[in-house]
C-alpha positions as CSV (number, residue, x, y, z in Angstrom):
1,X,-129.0,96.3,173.6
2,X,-129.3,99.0,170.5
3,X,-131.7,101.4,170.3
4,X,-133.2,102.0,167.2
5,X,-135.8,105.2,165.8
6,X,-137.9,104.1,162.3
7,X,-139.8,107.0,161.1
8,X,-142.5,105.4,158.7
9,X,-145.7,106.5,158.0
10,X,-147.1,103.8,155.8
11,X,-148.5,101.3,158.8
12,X,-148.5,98.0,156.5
13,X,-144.8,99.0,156.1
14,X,-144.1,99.7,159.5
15,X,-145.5,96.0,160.2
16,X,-143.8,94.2,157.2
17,X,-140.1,95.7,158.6
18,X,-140.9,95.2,161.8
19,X,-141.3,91.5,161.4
20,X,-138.7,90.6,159.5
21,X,-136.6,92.9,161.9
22,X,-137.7,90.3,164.7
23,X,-137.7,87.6,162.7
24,X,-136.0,87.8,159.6
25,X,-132.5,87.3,158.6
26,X,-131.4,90.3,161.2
27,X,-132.8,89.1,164.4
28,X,-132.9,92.1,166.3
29,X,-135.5,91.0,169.3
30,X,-133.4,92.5,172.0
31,X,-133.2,95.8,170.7
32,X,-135.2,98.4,170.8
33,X,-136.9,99.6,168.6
34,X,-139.3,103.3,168.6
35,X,-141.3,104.1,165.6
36,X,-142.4,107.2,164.9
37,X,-144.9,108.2,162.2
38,X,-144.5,111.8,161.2
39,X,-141.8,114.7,159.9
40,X,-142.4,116.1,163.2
41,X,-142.8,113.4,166.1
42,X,-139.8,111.7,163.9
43,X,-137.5,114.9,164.3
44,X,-138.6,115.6,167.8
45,X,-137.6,112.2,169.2
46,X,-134.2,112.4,167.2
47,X,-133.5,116.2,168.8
48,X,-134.5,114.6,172.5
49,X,-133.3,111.2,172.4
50,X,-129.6,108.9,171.5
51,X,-130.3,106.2,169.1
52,X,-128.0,103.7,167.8
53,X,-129.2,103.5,164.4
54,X,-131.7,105.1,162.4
55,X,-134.3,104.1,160.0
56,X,-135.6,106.9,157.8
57,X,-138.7,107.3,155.8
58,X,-138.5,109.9,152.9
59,X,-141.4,111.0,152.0
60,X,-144.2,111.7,155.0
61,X,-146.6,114.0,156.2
62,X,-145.8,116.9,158.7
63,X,-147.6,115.5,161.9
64,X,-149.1,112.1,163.1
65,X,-152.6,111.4,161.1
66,X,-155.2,110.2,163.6
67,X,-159.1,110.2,163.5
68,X,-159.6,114.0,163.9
69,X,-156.2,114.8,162.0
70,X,-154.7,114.7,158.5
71,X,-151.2,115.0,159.1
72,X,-150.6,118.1,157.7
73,X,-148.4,118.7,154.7
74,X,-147.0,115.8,153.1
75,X,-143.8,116.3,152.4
76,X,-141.6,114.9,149.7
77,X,-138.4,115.1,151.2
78,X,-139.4,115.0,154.5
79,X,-136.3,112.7,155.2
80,X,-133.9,114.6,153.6
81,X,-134.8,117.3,155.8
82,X,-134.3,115.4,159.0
83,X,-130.8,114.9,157.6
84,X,-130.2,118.1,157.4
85,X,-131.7,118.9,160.6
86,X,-129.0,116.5,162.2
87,X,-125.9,118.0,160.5
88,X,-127.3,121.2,161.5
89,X,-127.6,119.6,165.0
90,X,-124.5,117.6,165.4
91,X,-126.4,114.9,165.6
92,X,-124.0,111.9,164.0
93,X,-126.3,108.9,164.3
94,X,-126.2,106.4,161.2
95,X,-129.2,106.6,159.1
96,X,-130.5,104.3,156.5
97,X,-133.4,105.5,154.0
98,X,-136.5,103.1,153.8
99,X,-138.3,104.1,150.6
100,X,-140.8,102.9,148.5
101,X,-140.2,105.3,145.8
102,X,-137.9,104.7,142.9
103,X,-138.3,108.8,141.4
104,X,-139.2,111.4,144.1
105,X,-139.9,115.0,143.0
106,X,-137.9,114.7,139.4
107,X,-135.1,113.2,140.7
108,X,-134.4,109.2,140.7
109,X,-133.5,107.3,143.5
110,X,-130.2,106.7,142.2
111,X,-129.7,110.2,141.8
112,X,-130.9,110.9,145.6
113,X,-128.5,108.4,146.4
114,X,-125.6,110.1,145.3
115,X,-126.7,113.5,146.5
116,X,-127.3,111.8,150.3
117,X,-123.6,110.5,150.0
118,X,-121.8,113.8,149.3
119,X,-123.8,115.7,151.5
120,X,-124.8,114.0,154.4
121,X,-121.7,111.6,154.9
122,X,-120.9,111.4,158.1
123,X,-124.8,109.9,158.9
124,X,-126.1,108.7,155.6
125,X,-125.1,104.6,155.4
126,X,-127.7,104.0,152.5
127,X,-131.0,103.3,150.8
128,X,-133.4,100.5,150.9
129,X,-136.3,100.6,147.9
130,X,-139.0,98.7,149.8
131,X,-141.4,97.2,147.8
132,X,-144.0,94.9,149.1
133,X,-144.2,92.6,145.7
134,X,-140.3,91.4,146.1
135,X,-138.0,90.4,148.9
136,X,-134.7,91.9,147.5
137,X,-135.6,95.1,150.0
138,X,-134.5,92.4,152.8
139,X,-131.4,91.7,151.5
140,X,-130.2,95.6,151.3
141,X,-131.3,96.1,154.8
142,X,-129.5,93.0,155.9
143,X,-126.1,94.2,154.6
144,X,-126.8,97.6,155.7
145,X,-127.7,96.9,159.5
146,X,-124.5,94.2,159.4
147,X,-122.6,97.5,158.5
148,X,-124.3,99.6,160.9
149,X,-124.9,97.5,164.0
């Protein structure tokens, strides 16, 4: 059984993944699977805990939102900068990026892409545009998680 960490934010796509991580194409009901849904619950569990794979939201706010609480500081690259925390912290776990973003900051995603591959190689497997108007999203996380798991 493979332990999995999804930092995600966005709870319609925390429940869209989720299902079609149980039911989909992947089949993953055995594993398990944490979500997490802030910068810092999301880095904290990563520095604490061993995961098989990981599933990365880029852009995020600082802390969990909750009745009382706004989350913080949303952050942009919040993913990006949990990458960098787990070079920094030899943590070597493989990492795909769920986004529903195609241009973040001024840079594209395709752009990103290319930056995440030189720089964070040894955990960076790849990106996933999510969109909740097609299905293609699917597909790129099937191949991924066939590569990763």
């Amino acid at each position: 059984m493979k332990k999995i960490l999804f930092v995600e934010d966005d709870d319609n796509k925390i429940k869209e993944i989720l299902g079609y991580l149980r039911t989909g194409d992947v089949k993953l009901p055995k594993h398990v699977i944490e979500v997490k849904k802030s910068y810092q619950t999301g880095l904290n569990a990563i520095l604490e805990n061993q995961y098989d794979l990981i599933l990365l939201d880029m852009s995020m706010y600082t802390f969990d939102k909750t009745a009382n609480e706004t989350g913080g500081e949303f952050m942009q690259f919040a993913g990006e900068d949990i990458l960098k925390e787990m070079i920094w912290n030899d943590i070597i776990t493989k990492t795909i990026i769920v986004t529903q973003y195609d241009i973040i900051g001024e840079r594209t995603l395709t752009e990103l892409k290319e930056s995440w591959q030189q720089e964070y190689a040894e955990v960076y497997l790849g990106t996933v545009f999510y969109s909740v108007d097609e299905t293609n999203w699917e597909i790129d996380l099937t191949n991924l998680l066939k590569n990763a798991l």
